[in-house]
N, C-alpha and C positions, 0 to 999 in steps of 0.2 A: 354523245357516244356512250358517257356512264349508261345515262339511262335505258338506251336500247340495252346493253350487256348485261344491265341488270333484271331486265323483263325477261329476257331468253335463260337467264338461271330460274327467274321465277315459274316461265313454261317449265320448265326440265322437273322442277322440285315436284309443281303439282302434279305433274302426268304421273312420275313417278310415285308419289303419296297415294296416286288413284293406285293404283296394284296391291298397294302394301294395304289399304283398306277393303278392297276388292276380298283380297285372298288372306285376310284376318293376323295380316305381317307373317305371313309364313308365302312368299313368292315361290313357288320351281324355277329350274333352270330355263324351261322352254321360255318363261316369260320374259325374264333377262334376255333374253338374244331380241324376243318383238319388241322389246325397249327398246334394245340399240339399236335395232335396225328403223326403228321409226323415228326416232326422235328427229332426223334430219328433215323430214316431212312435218314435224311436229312442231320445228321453230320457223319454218318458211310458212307456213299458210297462219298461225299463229301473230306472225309479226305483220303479214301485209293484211289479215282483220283489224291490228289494232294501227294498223299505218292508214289504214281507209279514215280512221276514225279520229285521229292524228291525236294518240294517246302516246306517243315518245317523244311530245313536248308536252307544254308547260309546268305549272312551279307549285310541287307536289305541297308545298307548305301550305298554300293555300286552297288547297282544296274544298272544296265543297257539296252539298247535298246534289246542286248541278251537274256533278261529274258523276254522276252514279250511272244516269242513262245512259251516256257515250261509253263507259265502262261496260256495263255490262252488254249492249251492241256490239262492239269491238270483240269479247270472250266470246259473244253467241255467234258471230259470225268467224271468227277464228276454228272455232269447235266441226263448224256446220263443215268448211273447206278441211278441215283433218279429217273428217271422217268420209266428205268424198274423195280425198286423196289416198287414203288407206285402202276404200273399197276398191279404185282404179288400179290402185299397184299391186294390194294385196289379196285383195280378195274380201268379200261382205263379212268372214266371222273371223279372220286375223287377229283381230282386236278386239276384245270380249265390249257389248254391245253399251254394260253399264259401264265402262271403264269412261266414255266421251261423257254420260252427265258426270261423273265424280270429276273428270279431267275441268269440265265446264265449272263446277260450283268451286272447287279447290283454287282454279285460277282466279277466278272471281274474288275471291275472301282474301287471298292472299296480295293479290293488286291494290285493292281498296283498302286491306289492313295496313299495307306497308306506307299507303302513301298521308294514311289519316299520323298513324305513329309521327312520321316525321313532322307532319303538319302539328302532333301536339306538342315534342319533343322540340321544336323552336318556340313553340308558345311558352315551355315550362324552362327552357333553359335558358331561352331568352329572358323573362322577368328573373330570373336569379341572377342574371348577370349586369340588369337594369339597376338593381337595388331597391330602391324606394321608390315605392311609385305613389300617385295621387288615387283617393280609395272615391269614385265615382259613381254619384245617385244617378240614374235617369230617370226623368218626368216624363210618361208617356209611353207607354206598350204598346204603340201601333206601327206600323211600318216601320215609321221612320225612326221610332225609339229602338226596334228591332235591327233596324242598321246599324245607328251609332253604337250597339253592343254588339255589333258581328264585327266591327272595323276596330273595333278600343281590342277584342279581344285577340284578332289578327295581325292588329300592328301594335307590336310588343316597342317599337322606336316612340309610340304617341305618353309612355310611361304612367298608364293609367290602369287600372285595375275596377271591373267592374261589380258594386254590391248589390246592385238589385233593380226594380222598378219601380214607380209610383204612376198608379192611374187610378181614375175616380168611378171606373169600370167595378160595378161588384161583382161581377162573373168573373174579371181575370183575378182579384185580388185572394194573393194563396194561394195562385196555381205558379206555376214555371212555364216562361219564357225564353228561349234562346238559353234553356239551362240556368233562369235568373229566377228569383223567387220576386212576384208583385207585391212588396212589403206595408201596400196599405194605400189610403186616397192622400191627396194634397193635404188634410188638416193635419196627416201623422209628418208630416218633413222634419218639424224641429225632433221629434222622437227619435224617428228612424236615424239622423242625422248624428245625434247624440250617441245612439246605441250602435251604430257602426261606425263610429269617429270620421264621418264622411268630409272629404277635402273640396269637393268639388260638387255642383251641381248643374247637370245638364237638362235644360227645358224641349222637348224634344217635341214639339205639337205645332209646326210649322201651317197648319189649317183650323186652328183652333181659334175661334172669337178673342179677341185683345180684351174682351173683357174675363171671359177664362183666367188669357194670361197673368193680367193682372192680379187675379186674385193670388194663385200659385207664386207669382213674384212676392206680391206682400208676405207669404209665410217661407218666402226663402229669407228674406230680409232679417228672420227673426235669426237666424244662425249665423257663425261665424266663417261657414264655407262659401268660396269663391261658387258664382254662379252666372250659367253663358246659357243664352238660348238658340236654338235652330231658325234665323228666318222662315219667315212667310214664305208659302207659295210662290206667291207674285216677286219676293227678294232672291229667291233661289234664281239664279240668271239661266243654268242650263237644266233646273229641275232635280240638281244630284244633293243627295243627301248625303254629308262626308262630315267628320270632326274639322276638316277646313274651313266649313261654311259655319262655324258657330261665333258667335260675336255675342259681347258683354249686353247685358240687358240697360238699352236707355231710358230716356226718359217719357218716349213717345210709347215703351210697352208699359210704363206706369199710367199714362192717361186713362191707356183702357177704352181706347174711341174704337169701335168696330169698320172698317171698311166701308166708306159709301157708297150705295147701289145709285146711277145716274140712268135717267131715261134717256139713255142714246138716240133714241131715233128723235128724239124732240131739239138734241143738240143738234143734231146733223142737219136738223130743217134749216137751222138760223144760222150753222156755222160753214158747214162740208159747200164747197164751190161759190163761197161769199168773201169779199175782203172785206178782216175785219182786224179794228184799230185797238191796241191798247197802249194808254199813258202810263206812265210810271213805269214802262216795263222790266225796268231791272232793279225795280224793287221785289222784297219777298213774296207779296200775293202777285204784283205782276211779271212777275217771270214765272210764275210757274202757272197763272194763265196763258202765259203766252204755250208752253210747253203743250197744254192740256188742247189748249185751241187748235195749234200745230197737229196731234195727235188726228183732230176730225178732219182734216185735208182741206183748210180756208184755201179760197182762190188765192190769195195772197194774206199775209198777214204784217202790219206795219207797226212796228215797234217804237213809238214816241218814246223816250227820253232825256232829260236836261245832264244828267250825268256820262261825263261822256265815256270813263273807263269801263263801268259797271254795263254799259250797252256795248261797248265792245268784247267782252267778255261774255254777256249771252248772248250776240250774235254768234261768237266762235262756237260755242256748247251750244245752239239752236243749228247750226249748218253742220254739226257731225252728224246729231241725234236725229235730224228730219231733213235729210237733202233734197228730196223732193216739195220741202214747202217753198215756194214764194217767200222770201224775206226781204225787207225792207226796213235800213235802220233807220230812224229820222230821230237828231240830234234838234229839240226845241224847248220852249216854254208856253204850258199852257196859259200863262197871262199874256203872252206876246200874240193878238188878237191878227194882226197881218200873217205870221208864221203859222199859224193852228189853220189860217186858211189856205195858206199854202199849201199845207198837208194835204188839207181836204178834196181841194179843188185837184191836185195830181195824183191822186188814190182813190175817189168815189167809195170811202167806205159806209160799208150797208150794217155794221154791227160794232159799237165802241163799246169796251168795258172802260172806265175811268178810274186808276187807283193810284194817279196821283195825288199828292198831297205832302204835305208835312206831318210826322206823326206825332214827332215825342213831346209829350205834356210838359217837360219840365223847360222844355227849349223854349216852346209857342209859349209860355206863359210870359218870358223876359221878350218876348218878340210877337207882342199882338198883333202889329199893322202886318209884318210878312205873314202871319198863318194868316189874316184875312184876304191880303193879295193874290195869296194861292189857294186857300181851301175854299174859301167863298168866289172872288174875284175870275181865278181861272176856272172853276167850276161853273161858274155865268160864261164865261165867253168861249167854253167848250160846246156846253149846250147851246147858246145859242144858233152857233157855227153847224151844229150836226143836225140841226131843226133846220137852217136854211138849206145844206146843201142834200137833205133829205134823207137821212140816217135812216135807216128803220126801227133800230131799238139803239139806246143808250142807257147804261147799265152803270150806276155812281156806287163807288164800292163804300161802304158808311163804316161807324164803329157803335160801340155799345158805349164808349164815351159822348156820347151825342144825347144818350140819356139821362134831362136831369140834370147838364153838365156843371162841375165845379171847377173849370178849366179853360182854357181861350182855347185850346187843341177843340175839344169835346163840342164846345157851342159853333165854333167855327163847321165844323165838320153837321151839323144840326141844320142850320144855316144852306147848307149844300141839298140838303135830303128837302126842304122846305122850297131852292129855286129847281129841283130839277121833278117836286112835285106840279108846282106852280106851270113847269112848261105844258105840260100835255094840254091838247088840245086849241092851243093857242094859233089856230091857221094855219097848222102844219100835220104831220101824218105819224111823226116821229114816235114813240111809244118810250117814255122812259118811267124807268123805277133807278128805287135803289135798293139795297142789300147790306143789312147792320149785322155784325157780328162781334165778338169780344177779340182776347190776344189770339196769336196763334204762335205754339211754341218749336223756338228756335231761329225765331226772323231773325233778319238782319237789328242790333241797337235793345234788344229784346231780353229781359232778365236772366233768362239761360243762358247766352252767351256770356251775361255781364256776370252772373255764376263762376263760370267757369274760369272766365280770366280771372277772378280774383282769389281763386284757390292755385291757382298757377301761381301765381306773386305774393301775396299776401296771405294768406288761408283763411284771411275773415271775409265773410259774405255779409255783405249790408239788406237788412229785410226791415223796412220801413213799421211795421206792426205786425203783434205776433199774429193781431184778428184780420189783417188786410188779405184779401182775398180777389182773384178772376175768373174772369170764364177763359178756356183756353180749347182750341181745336188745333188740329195739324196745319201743315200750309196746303199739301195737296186736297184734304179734304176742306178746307174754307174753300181753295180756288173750286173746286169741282162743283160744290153746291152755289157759288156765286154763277157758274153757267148756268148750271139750273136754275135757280133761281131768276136769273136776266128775262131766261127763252119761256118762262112762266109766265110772265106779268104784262096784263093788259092796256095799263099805262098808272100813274101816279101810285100804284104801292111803293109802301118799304115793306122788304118783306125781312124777315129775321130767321135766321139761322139758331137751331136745334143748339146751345151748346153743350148740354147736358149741367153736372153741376159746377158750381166755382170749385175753384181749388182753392186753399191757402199756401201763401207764399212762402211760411214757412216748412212746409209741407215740402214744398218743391225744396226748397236747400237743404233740408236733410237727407233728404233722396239723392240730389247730387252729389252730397257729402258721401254718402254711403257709395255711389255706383261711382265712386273717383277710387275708391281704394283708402277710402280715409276716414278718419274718424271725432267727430263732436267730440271736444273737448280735450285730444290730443294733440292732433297737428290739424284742425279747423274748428272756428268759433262761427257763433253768427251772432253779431251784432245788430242793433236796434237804432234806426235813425231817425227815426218820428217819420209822419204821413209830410213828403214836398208838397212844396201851392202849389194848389190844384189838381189833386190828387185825394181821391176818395178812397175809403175803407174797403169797400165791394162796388163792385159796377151792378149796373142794371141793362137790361134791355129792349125795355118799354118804357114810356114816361108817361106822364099824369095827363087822364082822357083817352087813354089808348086802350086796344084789346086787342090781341091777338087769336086768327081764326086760323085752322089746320088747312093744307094746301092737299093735292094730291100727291105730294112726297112726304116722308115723316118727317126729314131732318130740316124742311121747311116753313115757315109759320109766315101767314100774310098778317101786318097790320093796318087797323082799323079807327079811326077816329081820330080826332086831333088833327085836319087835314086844313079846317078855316084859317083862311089868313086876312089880317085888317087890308081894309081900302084900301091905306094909304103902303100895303106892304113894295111897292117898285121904288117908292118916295125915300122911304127907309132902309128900303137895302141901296140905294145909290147912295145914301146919306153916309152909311157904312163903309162902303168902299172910299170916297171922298175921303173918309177922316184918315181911312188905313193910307191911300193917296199920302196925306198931310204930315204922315207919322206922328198922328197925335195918339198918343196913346190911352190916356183917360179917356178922349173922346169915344174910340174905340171899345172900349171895356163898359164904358153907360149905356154904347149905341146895342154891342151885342144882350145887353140886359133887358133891351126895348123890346128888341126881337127875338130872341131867342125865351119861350116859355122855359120857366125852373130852371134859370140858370143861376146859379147862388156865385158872383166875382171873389176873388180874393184882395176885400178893399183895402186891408192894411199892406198886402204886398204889391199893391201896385201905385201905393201912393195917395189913396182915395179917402176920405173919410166919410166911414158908416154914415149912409143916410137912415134917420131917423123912420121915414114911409121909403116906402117903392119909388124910382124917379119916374116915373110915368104915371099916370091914373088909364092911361091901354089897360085892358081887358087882360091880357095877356102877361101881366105883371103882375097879377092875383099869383097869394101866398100857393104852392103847393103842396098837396098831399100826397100821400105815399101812391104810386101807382098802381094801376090794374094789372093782372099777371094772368087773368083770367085765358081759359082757352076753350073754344067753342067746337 
């Protein structure tokens, strides 16, 4: 009701103002009486233009450039019905003819002026009443950097005050935006930051390559201000760019991995209307195949695993997220050879990925005979099983510890990629490969997590060497390129996953130390605990006799060589499993020596004494050399 009462003083003011400019402030009498006698025509056809237009609601504080058009429709059509209602009662020259545009542009000015005033007048009264607020860089003069400075400057409750922009645009830098001045590219932040004592930094480039991002993160890192970036595109859930949607920068925008482009139509071939089986599924890479595979619409999709919480738990999150997939939980072990047939035989799957296994180095190493029972052992009586009941593709998810290994985890896992090469073509149709890649950060058991708990308790983070170093990809892009990858291969590759470079570990704890809110050498240290058995310096992910050739994706690499295995290799690997059978354990750690090419044991930790020669005079027990990297 204010508002309407206050529009109808605003009609009166202008119509009147139009006289007094009309007639140079000197009005006659006559005119005064056509004022009075109109004005009651003048607030009726006035109020139901701008009632058409529904201009006696909303919340003049917020006004915007939006509101100009319905404004100024509302006066033009307000004007047009006064000056036909004049003519109908009064007569065509009653009302001198310029009087309706002065009447027209005076309401105008005055509407729009009064509502921007108020709109500033909470902006300016409101931060004096805030106090302090936080003085706020944005990265990024595009739309969306455009936003987060229309919404910082609107909502005076968010206590933030905006200095300027930063983009690496040399056309915007030094002009004004949204009233902000472009204060230079990404390399000036620490400047800028210094020179307007900046509190905060907002990353506002939610379509911009992670490796952008990255870089931009590295020189926020250099300053003392807190700094939050905008999700991605794909993170925005409903597309809205708000101060709500900004979250702390982790460690997955430090990576700097780009988004993986997948040939869908090629997954769809082997996936969309086919049941397809994954083990390990509620592990880190297999659930979130499971998710990805769910995503192409498998006729049903069966989730193998021995853990029974962790599958009841992505069954629950797998039937929110996709209730139209087929799901099927199957609690087993892939060494329990009756059970894995079971599966088989009452699910007919046409597509297995396999990421069971045992992973962590330091465990398998005090426990050779179980990593053989499962990485090697169930890796045998899986494959076998999906060759009998006719698989079409089987898909063995490998590690870049398989390269070279100085580890029971690493050569076991070697071992697997060696019987599920060995299967192809064996009087069957089955088509199996496997797929090596490095860590991926944030798995489940995985040095970020163990990061993080230890600054939560303790603030010292244990980094085995300052030189020790991985290759590290996300979980969703490993799982997406191991689809690819699987629906690639024609039978016996390994193919290898793009990881781009290693990181160093210490690299990584100082980055968490910094993105925790904390600080090296105040309230967190990082401590040094030498390289555990069986644990190398840097990983690799080719081994000696290998080459790697380019596929027709980029983040994919087929390898090449190194594929001969001795005669007597079925003789040898039963030999192996027997000993793990026996829990012998030397036995084990000699046998995996026999077979697995470059695998250097750790003889004093497991009891063994250095032999002087290789224990084998096999072929395959020749000293090695540094591998081929090469790519073709």
């Amino acid at each position: 009701m204010v508002k309407f009462l206050l529009h109808l003083v605003i009609f009166i003011s202008a119509y009147s103002f139009s006289y007094l400019v009309r007639f140079d402030f000197s009005v006659s009498g006559q005119y005064f009486t056509v004022i009075r006698e109109t004005i009651p025509v003048l607030l009726g056809t006035k109020a139901l233009g701008f009632l058409v237009f529904g201009l006696f609601s909303g919340w003049w504080r917020f006004v915007s450039i939006r509101d100009i058009l319905p404004i100024v429709s509302g006066c033009t059509l307000g004007s047009v019905l006064f000056a036909g209602a004049v003519h109908y009662f009064y007569g065509p020259y009653y009302v001198p003819r310029s009087i309706y545009f002065l009447d027209w542009g005076n309401t105008l000015l005055l509407v729009l002026g009064i509502r921007y005033l108020v709109r500033a007048g909470r902006e300016m009264f409101g931060r004096m009443r805030m106090g302090s607020e936080r003085r706020v860089l944005i990265v990024g003069a595009g739309s969306a950097g455009r936003m987060i400075a229309r919404e910082i400057r609107e909502n005076v409750a968010l206590g933030m005050v905006e200095v300027g922009f930063i983009d690496d645009d040399p056309r915007k830098i030094g002009t004004r935006i949204e009233g902000l001045r472009v204060l230079g590219s990404h390399e000036k932040i620490r400047a800028v930051c210094r020179k307007y004592e900046v509190d905060e930094i907002i990353i506002a480039m939610p379509s911009a390559p992670r490796s952008d991002v990255r870089h931009i993160v590295e020189h926020c890192q250099e300053v003392t201000a807190r700094f939050r970036i905008l999700p991605s595109v794909a993170e925005l859930i409903d597309g809205t760019v708000s101060v709500k949607a900004l979250r702390d920068v982790d460690l997955e925008d430090l990576l700097g991995r780009d988004p993986v482009t997948l040939d869908t139509e090629l997954l769809r071939r082997d996936i969309t209307g086919h049941v397809v089986m994954v083990t390990g599924a509620a592990g880190s890479i297999g659930s979130e195949l499971c998710r990805q595979v769910a995503g192409l619409a498998p006729a049903k999709l069966v989730m193998f695993e021995i853990a029974e919480t962790p599958l009841f738990e992505l069954e629950h999150d797998m039937r929110t997220k996709y209730p139209r997939v087929p799901l099927v939980s199957v609690i087993g072990d892939i060494r329990d050879r009756r059970r894995v047939e079971e599966v088989f035989a009452a699910h007919a799957p046409v597509l297995v990925y396999h990421a069971a296994a045992y992973k962590h180095v330091p465990v398998m190493e005090v426990h050779p005979a179980e990593a053989v029972k499962t990485n090697v052992f169930g890796t045998r009586v899986l494959a076998e099983i999906a060759a009998q009941y006719g698989v079409q593709r089987f898909v063995l998810v490998s590690t870049d510890k398989a390269v070279r290994p100085t580890n029971v985890m690493g050569a076991t896992k070697r071992v697997a990629e060696l019987i599920v090469q060995n299967m192809n073509g064996n009087r069957h149709d089955t088509v199996f490969v496997a797929v090596r890649f490095g860590n991926v950060l944030d798995s489940t058991g995985s040095v970020i997590p163990i990061f993080r708990k230890q600054l939560e308790t303790t603030g010292k983070l244990t980094v085995t060497d300052p030189e020790a170093s991985r290759y590290f990809m996300l979980i969703p892009e490993a799982a997406g390129l191991i689809l690819q990858a699987g629906s690639m291969g024609q039978g016996s590759e390994v193919f290898v996953l793009d990881m781009g470079e290693p990181i160093r570990i210490i690299d990584l704890a100082q980055n968490i130390i910094r993105l925790s809110g904390k600080e090296l050498g105040v309230n967190a240290e990082i401590v040094y605990t030498g390289l555990r058995p069986g644990e190398k310096l840097r990983e690799e992910l080719v081994v000696e006799g290998e080459d790697v050739i380019r596929t027709s994706h980029p983040k994919v690499m087929k390898m090449i060589g190194n594929g001969d295995l001795p005669t007597d290799w079925n003789q040898q690997l039963n030999f192996l499993i027997d000993l793990a059978g026996k829990g012998d354990r030397t036995g084990v750690i000699r046998q995996l020596k026999a077979i697995v090419k470059g695998y250097t044991p750790q003889y004093r930790f497991h009891g063994i004494e250095f032999p002087a020669e290789d224990l084998s005079d096999s072929p395959v027990l020749s000293s090695p050399s540094p591998p081929s990297k090469s790519l073709h």
